[in-house]
Residue frames relative to the residue before (quaternion, step in Angstrom):
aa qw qx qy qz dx dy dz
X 1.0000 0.0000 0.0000 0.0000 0.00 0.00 0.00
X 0.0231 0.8143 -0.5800 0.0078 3.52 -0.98 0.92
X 0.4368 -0.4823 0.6329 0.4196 3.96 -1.20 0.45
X 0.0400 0.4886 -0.8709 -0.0360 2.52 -2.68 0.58
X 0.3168 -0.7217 0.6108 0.0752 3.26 -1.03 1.49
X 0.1021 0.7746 -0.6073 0.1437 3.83 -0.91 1.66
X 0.8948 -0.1950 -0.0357 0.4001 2.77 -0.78 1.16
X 0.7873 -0.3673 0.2488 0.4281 3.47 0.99 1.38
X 0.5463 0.5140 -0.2157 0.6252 3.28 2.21 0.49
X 0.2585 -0.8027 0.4750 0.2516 3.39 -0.53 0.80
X 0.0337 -0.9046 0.4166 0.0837 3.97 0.25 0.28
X 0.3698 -0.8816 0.2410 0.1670 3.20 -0.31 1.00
X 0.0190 -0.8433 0.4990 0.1987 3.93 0.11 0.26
X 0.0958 -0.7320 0.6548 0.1622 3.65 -1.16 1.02
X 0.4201 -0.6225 0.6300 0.1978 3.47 -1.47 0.16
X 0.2166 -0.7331 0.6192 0.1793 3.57 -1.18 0.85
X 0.1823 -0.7386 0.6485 0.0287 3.40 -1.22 0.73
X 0.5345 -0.6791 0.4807 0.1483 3.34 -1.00 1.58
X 0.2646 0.7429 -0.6138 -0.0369 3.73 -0.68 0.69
X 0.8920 -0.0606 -0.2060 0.3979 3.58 0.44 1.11
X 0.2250 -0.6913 0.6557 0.2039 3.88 -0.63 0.22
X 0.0801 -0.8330 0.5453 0.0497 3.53 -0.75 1.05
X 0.4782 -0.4542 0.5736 0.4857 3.35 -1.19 -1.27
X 0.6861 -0.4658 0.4338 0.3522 2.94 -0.97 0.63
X 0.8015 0.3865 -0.1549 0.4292 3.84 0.87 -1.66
X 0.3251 0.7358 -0.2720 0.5282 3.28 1.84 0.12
X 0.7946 0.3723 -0.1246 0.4632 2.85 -0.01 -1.82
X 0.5691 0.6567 -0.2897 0.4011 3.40 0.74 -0.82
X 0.6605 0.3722 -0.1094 0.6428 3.82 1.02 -1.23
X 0.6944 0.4128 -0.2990 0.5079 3.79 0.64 0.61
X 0.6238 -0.6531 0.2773 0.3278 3.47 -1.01 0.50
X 0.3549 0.6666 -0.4272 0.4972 3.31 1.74 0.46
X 0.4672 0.6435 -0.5711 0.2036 3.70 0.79 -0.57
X 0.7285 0.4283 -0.3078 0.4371 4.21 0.02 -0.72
X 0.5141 0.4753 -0.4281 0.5713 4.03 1.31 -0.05
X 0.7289 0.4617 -0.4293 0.2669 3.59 0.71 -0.69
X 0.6707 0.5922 -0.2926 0.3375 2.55 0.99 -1.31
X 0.5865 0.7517 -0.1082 0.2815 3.19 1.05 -1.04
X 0.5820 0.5135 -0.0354 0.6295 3.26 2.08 -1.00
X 0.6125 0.5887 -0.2496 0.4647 3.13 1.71 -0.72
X 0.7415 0.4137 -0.1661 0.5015 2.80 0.51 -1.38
X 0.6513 0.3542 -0.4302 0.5152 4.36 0.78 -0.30
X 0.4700 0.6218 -0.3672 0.5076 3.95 1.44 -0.09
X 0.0776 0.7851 -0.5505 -0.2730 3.49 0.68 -1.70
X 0.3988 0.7373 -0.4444 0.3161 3.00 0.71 1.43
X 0.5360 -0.6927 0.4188 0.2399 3.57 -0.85 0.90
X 0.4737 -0.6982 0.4940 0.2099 3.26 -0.14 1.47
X 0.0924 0.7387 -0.6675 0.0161 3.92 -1.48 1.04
X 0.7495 -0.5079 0.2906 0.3096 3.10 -1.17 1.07
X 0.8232 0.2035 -0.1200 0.5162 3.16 0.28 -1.65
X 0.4268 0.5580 -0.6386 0.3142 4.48 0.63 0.07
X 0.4807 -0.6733 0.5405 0.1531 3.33 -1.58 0.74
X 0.1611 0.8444 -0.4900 -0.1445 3.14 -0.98 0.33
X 0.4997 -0.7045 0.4156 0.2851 3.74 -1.00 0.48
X 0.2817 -0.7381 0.6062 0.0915 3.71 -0.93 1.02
X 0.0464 -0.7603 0.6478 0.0169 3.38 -1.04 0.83
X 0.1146 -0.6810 0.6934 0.2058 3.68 -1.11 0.42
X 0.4177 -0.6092 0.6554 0.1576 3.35 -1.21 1.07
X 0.5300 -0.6454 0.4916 0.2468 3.79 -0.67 1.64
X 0.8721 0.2193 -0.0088 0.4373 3.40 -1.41 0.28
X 0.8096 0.0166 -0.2893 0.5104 3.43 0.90 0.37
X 0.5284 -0.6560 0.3920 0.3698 3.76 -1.21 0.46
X 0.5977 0.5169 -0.4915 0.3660 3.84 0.72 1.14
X 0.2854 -0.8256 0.4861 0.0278 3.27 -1.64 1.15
X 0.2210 -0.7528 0.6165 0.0666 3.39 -0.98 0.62
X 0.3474 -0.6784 0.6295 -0.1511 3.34 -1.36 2.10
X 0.2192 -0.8507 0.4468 -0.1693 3.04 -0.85 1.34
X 0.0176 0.8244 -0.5616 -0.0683 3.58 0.51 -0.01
X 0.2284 -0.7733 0.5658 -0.1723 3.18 -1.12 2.57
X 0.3881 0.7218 -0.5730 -0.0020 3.25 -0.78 0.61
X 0.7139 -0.3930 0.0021 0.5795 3.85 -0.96 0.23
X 0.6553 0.6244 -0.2792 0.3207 3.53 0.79 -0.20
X 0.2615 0.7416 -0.4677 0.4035 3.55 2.08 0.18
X 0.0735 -0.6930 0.6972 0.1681 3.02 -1.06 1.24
X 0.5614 -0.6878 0.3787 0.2615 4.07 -0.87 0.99
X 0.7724 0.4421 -0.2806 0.3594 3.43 1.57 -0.83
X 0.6190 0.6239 -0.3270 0.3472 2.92 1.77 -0.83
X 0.3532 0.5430 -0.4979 0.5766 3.83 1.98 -0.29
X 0.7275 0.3837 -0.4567 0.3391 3.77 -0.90 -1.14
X 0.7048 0.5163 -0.3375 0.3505 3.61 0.77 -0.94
X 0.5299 0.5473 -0.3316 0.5566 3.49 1.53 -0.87
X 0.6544 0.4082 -0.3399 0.5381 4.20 0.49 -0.93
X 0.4546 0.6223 -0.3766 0.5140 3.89 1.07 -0.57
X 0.7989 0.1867 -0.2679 0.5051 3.71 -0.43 -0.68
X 0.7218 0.2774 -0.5219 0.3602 3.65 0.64 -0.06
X 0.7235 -0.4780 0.3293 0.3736 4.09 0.87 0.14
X 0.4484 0.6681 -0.1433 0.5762 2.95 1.96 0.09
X 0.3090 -0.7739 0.5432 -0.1028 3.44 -1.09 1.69
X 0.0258 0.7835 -0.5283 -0.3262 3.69 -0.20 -0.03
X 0.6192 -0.6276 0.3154 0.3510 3.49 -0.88 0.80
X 0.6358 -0.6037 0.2783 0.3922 3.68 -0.97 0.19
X 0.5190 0.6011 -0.2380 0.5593 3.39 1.13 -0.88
X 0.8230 0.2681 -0.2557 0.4306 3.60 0.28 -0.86
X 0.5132 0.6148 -0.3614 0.4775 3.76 1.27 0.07
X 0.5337 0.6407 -0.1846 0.5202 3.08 0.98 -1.35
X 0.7940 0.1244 -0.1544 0.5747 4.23 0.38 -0.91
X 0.4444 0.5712 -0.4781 0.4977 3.57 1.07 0.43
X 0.7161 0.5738 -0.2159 0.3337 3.52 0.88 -1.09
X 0.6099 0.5670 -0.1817 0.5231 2.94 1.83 -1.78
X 0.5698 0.5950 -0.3341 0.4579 3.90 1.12 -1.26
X 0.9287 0.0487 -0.1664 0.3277 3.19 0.35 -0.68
X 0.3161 0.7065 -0.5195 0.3619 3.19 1.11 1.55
X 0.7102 0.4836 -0.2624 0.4393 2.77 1.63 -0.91
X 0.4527 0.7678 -0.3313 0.3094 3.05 1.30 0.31
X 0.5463 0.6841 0.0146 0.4831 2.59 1.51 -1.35
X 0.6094 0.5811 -0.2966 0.4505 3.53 1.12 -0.93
């Protein structure tokens, strides 16, 4: 998390940090189950077992953001989605987001 001084405002910037890419049916059996769903439903998308999805903890505080990843993840249009909430994803965790879903792709 870092300051950005605007306009005589201090403003606050946090960073998200990747801690796992599941399965959907995973994720589901884990305490992530109300983030998925959640992502779903602003997605309207019909939850499957085996689609993947990517967990982030937002640094410094105790909320997460859920992603649904597949070879078709575009990487900026996430940063842009972590963008409107003030939110960065760290470098490391982009970096094996990127690799995850090259190998999709294969």
């Amino acid at each position: 998390m870092k300051n950005k001084y605007t306009l005589g405002v201090f403003e606050m910037e946090f960073v998200a940090t990747l801690i796992s890419i599941l399965t959907v049916k995973d994720a589901l059996n884990s305490e992530m189950e109300n983030f998925i769903r959640v992502r779903a439903a602003i997605e309207k998308r019909e939850l499957k077992d085996d689609d993947k999805v990517a967990i982030f903890n937002i640094n410094s505080t105790t909320s997460y953001q859920v992603f649904f990843i597949d070879e078709n993840t575009d990487i900026e249009k996430l940063k842009e989605e972590f963008k409107k909430m003030n939110v960065r994803i760290n470098y490391d965790s982009e970096e094996v987001l990127k690799r995850y879903i090259e190998r999709l792709r294969k």
